[in-house]
C-alpha positions as CSV (number, residue, x, y, z in Angstrom):
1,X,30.3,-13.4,-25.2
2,X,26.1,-12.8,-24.8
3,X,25.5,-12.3,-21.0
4,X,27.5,-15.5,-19.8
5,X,26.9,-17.6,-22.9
6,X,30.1,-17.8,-24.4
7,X,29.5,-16.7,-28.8
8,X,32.4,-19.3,-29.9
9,X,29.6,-22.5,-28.9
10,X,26.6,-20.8,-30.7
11,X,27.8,-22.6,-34.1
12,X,25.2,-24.7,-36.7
13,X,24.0,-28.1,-35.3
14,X,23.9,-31.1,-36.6
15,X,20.5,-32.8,-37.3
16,X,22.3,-36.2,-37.7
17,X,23.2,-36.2,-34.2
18,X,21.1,-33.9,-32.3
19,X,18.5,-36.1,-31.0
20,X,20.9,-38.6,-28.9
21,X,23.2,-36.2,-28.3
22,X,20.7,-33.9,-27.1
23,X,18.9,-36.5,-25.0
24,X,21.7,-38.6,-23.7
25,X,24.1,-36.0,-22.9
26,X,22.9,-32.5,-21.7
27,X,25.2,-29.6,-22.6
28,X,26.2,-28.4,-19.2
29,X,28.2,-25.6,-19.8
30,X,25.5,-23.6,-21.9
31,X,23.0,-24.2,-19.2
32,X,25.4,-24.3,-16.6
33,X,26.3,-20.5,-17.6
34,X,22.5,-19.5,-17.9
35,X,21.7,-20.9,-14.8
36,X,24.7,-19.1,-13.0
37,X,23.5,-16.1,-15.0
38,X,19.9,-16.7,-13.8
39,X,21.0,-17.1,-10.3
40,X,23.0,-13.6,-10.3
41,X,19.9,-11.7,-11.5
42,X,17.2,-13.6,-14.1
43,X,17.3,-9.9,-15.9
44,X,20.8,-10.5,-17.1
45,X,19.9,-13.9,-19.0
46,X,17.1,-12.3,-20.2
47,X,19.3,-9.6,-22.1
48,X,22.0,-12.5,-23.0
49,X,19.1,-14.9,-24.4
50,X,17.2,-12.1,-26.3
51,X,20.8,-11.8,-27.9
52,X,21.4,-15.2,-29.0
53,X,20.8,-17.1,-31.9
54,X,18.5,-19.1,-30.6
55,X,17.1,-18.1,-27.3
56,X,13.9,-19.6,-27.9
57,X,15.4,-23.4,-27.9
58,X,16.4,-23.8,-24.9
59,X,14.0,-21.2,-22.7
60,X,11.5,-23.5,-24.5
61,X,12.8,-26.8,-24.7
62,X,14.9,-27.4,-21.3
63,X,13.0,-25.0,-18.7
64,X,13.2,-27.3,-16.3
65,X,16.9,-28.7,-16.5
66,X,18.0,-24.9,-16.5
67,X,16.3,-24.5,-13.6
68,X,17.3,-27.5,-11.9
69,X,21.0,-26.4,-12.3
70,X,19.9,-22.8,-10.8
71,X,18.7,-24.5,-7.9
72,X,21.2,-27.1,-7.5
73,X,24.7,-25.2,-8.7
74,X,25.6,-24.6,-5.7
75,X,25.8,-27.8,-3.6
76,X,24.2,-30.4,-5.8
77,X,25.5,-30.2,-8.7
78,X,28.7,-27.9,-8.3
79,X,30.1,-29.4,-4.9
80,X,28.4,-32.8,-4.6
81,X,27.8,-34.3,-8.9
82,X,29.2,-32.3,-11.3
83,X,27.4,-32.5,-14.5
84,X,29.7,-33.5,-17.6
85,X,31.6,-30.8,-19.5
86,X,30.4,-31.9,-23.3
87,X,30.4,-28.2,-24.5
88,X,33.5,-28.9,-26.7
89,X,31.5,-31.5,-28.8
90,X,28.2,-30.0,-28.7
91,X,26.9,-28.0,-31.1
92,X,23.6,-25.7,-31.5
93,X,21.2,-25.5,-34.7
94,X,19.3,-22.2,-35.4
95,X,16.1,-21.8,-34.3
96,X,13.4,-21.6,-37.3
97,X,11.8,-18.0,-37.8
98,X,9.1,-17.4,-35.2
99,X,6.5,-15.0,-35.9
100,X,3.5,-15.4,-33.3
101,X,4.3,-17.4,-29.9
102,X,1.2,-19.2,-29.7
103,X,1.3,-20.6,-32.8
104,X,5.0,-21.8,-33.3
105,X,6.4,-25.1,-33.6
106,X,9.7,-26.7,-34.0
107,X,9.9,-29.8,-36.3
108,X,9.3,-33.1,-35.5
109,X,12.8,-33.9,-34.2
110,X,12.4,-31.5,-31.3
111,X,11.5,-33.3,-27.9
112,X,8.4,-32.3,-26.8
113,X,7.9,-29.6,-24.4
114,X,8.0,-29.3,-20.7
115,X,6.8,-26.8,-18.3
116,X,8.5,-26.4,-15.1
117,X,7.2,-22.8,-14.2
118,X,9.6,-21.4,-17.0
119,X,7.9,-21.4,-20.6
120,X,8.9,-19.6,-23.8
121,X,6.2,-16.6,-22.5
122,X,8.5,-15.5,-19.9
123,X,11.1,-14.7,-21.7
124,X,9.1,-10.8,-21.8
125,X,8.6,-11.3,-18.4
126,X,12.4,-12.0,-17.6
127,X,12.7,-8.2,-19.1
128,X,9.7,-6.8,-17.6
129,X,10.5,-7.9,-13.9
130,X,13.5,-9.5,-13.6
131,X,11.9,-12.7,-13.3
132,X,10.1,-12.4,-10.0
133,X,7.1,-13.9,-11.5
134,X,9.0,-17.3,-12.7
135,X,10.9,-17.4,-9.5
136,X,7.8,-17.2,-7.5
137,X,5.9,-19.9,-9.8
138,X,8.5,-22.8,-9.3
139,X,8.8,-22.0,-5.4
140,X,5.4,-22.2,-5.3
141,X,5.8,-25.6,-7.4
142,X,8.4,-27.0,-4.9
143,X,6.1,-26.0,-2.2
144,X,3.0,-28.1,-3.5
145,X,5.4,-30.7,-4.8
146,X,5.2,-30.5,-8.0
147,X,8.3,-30.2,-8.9
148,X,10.4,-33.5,-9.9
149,X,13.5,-31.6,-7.8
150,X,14.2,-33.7,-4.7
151,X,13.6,-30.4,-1.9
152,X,15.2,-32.1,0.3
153,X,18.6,-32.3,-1.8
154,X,18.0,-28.2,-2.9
155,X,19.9,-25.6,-0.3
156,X,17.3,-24.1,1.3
157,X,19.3,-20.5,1.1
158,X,19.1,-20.6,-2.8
159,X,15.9,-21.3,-2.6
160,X,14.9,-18.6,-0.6
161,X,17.6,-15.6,-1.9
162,X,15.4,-14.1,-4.1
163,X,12.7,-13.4,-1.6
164,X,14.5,-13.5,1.8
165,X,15.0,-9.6,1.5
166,X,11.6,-8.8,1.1
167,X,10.8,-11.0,4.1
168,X,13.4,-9.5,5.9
169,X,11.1,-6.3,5.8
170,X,7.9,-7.3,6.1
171,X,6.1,-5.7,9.2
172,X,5.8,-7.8,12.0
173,X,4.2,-8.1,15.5
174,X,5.7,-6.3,18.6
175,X,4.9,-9.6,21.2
176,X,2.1,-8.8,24.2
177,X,3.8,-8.7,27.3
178,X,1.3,-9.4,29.9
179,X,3.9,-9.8,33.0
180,X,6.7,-7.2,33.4
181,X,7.4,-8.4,36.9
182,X,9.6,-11.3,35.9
183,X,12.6,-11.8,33.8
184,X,11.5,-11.2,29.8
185,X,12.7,-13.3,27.0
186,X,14.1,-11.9,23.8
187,X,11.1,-13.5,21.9
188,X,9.0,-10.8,23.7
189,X,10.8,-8.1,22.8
190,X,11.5,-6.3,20.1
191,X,13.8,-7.7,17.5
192,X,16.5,-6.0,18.3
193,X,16.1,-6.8,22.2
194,X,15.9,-2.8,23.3
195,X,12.2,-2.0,24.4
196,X,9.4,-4.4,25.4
197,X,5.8,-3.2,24.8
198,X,3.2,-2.1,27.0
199,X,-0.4,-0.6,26.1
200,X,-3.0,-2.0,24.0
201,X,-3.4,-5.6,23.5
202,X,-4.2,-5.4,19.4
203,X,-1.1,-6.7,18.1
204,X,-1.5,-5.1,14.8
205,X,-1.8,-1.6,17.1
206,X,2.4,-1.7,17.1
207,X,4.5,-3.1,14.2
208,X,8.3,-3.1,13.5
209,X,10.5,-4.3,10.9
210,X,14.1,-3.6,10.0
211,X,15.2,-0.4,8.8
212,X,15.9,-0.9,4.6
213,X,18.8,1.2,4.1
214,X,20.8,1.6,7.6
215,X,21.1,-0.8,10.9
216,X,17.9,-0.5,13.3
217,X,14.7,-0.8,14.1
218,X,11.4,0.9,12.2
219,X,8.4,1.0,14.7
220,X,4.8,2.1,13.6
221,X,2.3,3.0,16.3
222,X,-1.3,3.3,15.6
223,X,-4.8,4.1,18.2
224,X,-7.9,4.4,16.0
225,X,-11.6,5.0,17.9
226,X,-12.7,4.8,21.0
227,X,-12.3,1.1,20.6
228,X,-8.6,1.5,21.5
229,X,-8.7,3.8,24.8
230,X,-8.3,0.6,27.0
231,X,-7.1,2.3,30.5
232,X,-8.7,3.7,32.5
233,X,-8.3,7.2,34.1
234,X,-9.7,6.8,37.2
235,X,-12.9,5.9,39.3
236,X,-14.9,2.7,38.4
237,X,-15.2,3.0,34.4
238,X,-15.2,0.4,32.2
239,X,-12.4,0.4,29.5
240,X,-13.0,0.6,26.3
241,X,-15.9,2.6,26.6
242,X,-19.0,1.7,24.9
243,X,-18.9,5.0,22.3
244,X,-17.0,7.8,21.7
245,X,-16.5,11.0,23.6
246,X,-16.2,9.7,26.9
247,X,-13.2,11.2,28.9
248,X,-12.7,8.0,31.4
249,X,-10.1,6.1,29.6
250,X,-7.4,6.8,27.3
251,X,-5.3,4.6,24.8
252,X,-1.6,4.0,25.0
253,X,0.7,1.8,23.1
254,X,4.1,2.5,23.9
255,X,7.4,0.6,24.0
256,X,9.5,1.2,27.8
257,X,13.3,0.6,27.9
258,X,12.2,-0.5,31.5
259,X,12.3,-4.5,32.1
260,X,14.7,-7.3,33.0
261,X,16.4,-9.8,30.9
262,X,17.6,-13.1,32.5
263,X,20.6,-12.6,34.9
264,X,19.6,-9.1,35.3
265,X,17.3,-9.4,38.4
266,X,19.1,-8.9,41.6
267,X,19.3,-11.6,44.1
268,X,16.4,-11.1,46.3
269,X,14.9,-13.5,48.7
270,X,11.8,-15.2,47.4
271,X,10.2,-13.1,50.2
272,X,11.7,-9.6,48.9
273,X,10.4,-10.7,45.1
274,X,7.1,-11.0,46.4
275,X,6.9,-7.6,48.1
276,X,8.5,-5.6,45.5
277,X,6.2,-6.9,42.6
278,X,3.3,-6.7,45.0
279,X,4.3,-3.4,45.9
280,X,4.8,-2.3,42.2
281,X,8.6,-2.2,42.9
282,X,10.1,-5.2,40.8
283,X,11.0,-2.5,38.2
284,X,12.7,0.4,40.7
285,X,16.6,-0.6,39.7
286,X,15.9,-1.6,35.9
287,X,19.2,-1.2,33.5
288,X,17.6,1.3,31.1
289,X,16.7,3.5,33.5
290,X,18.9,6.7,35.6
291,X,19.2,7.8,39.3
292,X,17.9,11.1,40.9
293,X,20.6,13.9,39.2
294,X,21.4,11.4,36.5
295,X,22.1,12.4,32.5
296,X,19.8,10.6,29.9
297,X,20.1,10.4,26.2
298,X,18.0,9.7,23.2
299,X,18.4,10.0,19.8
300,X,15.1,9.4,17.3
301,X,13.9,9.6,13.8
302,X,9.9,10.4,13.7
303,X,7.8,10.5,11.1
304,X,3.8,11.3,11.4
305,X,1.4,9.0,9.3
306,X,-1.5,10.7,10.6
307,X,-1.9,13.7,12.6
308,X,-3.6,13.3,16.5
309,X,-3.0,14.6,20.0
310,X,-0.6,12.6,22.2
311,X,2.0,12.3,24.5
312,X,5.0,10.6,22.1
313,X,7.8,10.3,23.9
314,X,8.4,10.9,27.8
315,X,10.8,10.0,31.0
316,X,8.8,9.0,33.5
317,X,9.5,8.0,36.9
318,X,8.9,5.5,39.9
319,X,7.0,7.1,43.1
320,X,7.3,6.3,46.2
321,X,5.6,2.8,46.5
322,X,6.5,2.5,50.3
323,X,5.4,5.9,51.0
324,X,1.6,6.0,52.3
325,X,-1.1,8.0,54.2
326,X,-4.0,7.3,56.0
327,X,-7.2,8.1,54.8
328,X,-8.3,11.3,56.4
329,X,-4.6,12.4,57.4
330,X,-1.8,14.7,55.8
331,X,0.9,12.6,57.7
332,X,3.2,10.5,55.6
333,X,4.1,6.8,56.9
334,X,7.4,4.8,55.5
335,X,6.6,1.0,54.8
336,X,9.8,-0.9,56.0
337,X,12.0,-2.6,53.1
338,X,11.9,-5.8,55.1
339,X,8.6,-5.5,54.7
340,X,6.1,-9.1,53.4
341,X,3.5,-8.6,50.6
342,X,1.0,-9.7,53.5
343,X,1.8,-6.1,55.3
344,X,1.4,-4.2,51.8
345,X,-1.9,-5.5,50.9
346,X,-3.7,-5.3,54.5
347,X,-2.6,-1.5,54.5
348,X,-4.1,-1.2,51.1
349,X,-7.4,-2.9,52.4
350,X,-7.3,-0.2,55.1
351,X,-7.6,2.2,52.6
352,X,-4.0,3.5,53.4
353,X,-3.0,5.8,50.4
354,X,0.2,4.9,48.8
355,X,2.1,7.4,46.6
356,X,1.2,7.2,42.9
357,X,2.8,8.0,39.6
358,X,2.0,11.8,38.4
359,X,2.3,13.3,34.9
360,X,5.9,12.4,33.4
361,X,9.0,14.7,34.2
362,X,9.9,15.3,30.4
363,X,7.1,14.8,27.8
364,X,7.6,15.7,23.9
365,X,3.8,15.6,22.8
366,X,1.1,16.6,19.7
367,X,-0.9,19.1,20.3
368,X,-3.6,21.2,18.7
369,X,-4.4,24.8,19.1
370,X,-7.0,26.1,16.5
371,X,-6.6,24.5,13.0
372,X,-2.7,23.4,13.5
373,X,-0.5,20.9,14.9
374,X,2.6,21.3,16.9
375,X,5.3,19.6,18.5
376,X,5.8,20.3,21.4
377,X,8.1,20.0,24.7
378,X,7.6,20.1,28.5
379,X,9.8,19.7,31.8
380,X,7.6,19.3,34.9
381,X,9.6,19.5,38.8
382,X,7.7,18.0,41.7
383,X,9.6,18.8,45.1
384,X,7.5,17.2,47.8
385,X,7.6,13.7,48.2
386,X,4.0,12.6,48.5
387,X,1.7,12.7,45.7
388,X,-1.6,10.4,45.3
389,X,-2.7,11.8,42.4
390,X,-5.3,13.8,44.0
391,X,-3.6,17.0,43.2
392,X,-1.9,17.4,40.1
393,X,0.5,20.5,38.2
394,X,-1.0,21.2,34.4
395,X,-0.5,23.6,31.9
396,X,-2.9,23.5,28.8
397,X,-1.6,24.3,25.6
398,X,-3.4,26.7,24.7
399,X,-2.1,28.4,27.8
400,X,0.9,29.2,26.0
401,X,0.1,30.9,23.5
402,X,-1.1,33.3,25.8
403,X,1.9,34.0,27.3
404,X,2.1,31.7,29.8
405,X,5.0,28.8,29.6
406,X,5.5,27.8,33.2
407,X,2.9,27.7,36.0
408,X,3.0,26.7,39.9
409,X,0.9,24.7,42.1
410,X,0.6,23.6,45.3
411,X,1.9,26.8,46.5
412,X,4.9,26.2,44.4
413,X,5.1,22.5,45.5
414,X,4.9,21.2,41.7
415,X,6.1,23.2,38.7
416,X,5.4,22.6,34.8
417,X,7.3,24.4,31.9
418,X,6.7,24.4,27.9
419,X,10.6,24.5,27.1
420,X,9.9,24.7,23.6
421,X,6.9,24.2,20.5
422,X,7.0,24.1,16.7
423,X,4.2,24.2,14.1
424,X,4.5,21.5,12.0
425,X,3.7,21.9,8.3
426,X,5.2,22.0,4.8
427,X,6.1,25.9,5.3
428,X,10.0,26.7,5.8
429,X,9.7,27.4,9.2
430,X,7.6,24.4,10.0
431,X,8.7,20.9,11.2
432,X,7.9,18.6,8.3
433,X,7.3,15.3,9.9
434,X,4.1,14.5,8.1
435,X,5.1,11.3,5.8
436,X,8.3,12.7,5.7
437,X,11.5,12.1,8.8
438,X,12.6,14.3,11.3
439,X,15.8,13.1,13.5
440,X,15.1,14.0,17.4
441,X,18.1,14.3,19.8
442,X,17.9,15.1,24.0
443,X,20.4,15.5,26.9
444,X,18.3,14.9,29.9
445,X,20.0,15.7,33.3
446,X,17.5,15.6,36.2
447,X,17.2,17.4,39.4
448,X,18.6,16.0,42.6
449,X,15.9,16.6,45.3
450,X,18.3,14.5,48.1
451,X,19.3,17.9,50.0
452,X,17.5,20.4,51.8
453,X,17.4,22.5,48.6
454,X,16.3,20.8,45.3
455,X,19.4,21.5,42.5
456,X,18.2,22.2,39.1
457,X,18.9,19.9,35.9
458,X,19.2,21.1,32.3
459,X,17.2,20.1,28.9
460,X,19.0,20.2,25.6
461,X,17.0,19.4,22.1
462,X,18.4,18.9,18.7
463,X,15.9,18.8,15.6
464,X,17.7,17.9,12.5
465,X,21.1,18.5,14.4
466,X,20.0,22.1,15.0
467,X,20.0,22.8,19.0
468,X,16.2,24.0,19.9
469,X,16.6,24.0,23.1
470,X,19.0,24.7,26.0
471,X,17.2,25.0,29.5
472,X,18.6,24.8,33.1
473,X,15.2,24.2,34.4
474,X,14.1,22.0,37.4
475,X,13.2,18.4,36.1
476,X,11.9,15.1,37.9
477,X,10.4,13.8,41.1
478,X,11.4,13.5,44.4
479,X,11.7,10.2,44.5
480,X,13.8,7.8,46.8
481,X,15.0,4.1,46.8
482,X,14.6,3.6,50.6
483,X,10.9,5.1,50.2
484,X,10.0,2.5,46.8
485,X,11.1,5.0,44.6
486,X,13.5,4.2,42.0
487,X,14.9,6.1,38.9
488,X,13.8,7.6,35.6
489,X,13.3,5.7,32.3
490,X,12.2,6.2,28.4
491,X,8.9,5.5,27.0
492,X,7.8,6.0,23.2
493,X,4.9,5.4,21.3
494,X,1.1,6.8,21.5
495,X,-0.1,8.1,25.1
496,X,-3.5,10.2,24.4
497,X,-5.0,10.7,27.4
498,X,-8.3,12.2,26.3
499,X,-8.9,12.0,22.8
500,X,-10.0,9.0,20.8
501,X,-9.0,11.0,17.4
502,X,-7.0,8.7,15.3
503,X,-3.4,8.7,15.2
504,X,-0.6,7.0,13.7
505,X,3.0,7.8,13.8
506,X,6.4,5.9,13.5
507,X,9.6,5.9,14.9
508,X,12.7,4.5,13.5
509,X,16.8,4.4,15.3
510,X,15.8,4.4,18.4
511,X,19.1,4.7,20.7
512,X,18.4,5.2,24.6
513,X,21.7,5.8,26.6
514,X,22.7,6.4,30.0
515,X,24.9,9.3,30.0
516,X,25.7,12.5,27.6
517,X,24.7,11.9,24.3
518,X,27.3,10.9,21.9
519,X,28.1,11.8,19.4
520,X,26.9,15.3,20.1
521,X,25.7,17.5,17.5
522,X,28.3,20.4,16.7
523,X,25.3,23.4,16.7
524,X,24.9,24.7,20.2
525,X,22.7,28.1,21.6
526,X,23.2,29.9,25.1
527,X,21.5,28.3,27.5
528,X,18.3,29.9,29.2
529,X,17.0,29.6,32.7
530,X,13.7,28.8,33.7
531,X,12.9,30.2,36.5
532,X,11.1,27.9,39.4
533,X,12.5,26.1,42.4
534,X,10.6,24.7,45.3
535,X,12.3,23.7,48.5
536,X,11.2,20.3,50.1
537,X,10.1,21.5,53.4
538,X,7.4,23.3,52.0
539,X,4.0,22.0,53.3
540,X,3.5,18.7,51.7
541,X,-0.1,19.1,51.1
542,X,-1.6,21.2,48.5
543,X,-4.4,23.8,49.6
544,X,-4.9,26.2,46.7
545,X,-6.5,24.3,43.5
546,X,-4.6,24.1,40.7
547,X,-5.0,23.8,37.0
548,X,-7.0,21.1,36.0
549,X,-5.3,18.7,32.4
């Protein structure tokens, strides 16, 4: 036995009868058994031919009748027309002695030769490459149509086997959503139907494709210039800006486990649809998302293509979109429920002040302090329920390496606390994600502000499996469903709010679950205590400035 070519039927042939017999009927079972062979792997019939008396006959010779039974062996020919089993009376002739490719011939009883993609040059390149090359040439033929093989008769899955798995994971678009406030279709999601995107409209800003040796999902994320800081922060800028170095917009392209499917949106009335995506509410009760005192999980791989400052993963919440204030007074107002879209806009053309979104509750971010990079993690509490975004609670980075992981503002109305940093580098003691993966885990339980006093939640962090962190600390807003407020949900991606460095990073197994994370890593430290706590009844307005981002 060579390869699948069967030794016993390599005997002399006879000149007499080679000619018809060659011509009239077609040895099936030596082609037969190289085409199988050639199907299973081309490099295998490339061993088993080099082998043989006299590979060079029929690579040469019958190219495109061996091919034809690759192609068509498996429904064709095999189910549909067998080809006649003739090996029993068929016999083979040695090939003369060859000694330069180019110049050899076979005598004149030899039929003449026919290329079909597959010519006595690639028998090296059978060995060198398995045959990629060949198989590429004769889909390329069938494309053009070229080839005398009827396409319409050839399975389309043969075809295609020996380059379906490299298209499996080419990279591939993450679709523009440019309406969130409706139901979503799977073809605007991502493949795997977990995240939808939101951020900057360059599709090739946020790829995926399937993860090549385990089930899931690799993302890659990438802001370059200035070009891609498309929102704005505030005030009447124009977005992107016209060169770099201008602070009024920053660049985000992120994927939110936030969004409805079909059959997921309540039943509202079409007049309660219209005031809760006027009122930026549609999203409030998504099913990716948790309550107030509600336990979120995530488990990530990251890797860092290149280095930048940005927010890269954060639970964010919904404020108060009901909630409002006039625009000289410090009293709130509740906007009813029952409530028409007509009433929302008219108080917004009053200039009424509706609550606003603040900085997220949980943010795992790059950051910079002198020549290094560093991962690192913060838990911000805000206890009133009124914010516009006129007064905000920060806490630079390079604050804490001066000591200082936690601040107040407000007069203790709004907290912020680094929970936990790591250098990352190629040292033992640094985080290695550079071109290299890092596997993320959290057990987020947020703070319940309901009561008269606000109860504290707790942050746990694996890296690696290795607990980091393990923090009772106060986390989230005070937020509320009968104000417009709804509950927390998980963002990833790039959020850089005032660079326009560029950064590229990519994320891969993405699981976001509602509830303790399972399966939990065995390695566990005692738990700390931040200290903090702020009791809502404290005066909702903010006097003493506070730290500026």
């Amino acid at each position: 036995m060579v390869g699948n070519i069967p030794t016993s039927s390599l005997t002399e042939f006879n000149s007499n009868e080679r000619s018809d017999n060659f011509q009239g009927q077609f040895n099936s079972r030596i082609v037969s058994d190289v085409g199988d062979a050639l199907k299973g792997g081309l490099a295998s019939i490339g061993s088993a031919l080099k082998n043989a008396p006299n590979p060079l006959y029929y690579l040469t010779k019958y190219p495109g009748r061996i091919l034809a039974t690759i192609l068509l062996s498996s429904r064709s020919v095999t189910d549909a027309n067998p080809l006649p089993d003739n090996s029993t009376s068929l016999q083979l002739r040695p090939t003369p002695p060859i000694k330069d490719w180019n110049k050899s011939t076979f005598d004149n009883g030899d039929f003449p030769i026919e290329s079909s993609g597959l010519h006595s040059a690639h028998l090296m390149e059978i060995e060198k490459d398995g045959g990629e090359a060949s198989h590429q040439a004769l889909i390329d033929s069938l494309e053009k149509g070229d080839d005398p093989i009827d396409n319409d008769s050839v399975d389309s899955a043969v075809r295609n086997r020996r380059s379906t798995n490299k298209k499996k994971t080419r990279w591939t678009d993450v679709p523009l959503v440019k309406d969130h406030n409706r139901p979503l279709l799977n073809s605007e999601l991502t493949m795997d139907g977990q995240f939808a995107r939101v951020g900057n409209p360059n599709l090739s800003r946020l790829k995926q494709k399937p993860s090549q040796k385990a089930e899931g999902i690799t993302y890659r994320f990438e802001l370059r210039d200035f070009r891609d800081n498309t929102l704005k922060k505030g005030g009447q800028n124009t977005c992107p800006p016209e060169s770099s170095g201008n602070k009024g917009c920053k660049g985000r392209v992120e994927l939110t486990s936030c969004f409805f499917k079909s059959g997921e949106v309540p039943d509202y009335s079409r007049k309660q649809l219209a005031f809760l995506k006027e009122s930026k509410a549609y999203l409030n009760d998504c099913p990716g998302s948790v309550p107030m005192g509600g336990v979120f999980s995530v488990s990530m791989d990251l890797m860092v293509e290149q280095l930048g400052e940005a927010i890269i993963f954060q639970i964010h919440g919904k404020p108060d979109r009901w909630l409002y204030r006039s625009e000289v007074g410090n009293e709130n107002y509740l906007l009813s429920p029952a409530s028409s879209a007509k009433a929302y806009t008219t108080l917004v053309k009053d200039n009424m002040k509706f609550e606003q979104g603040g900085y997220p509750p949980l943010s795992l971010s790059l950051e910079k302090h002198k020549e290094n990079y560093y991962l690192a993690l913060m838990a911000r509490s805000e206890y009133v329920p009124y914010n516009d975004k006129s007064q905000r609670c920060n806490l630079k980075f390079s604050n804490y390496f001066d000591g200082t992981s936690q601040t107040k503002c407000c007069n203790g109305e709004r907290d912020v606390s680094y929970l936990f940093s790591t250098k990352i580098g190629n040292n033992d003691t640094d985080l290695n994600v550079i071109k290299n993966w890092a596997n993320l885990k959290f057990e987020i339980k947020t703070s319940n502000y309901s009561g008269s006093e606000a109860t504290p939640g707790h942050v746990r962090m694996w890296v690696n499996d290795a607990m980091k962190v393990n923090a009772v600390t106060y986390i989230g807003r005070n937020d509320a469903p009968h104000r417009g407020g709804g509950n927390m949900y998980g963002k990833f991606g790039i959020y850089r709010t005032s660079s326009d460095q560029p950064i590229a990073i990519r994320f891969k197994h993405v699981n976001m679950q509602i509830g303790v994370l399972q399966p939990k890593p065995q390695h566990e430290i005692d738990n700390t205590t931040v200290s903090g706590g702020c009791q809502p009844e404290l005066k909702p307005y903010c006097e003493v400035p506070e730290t500026q981002p």
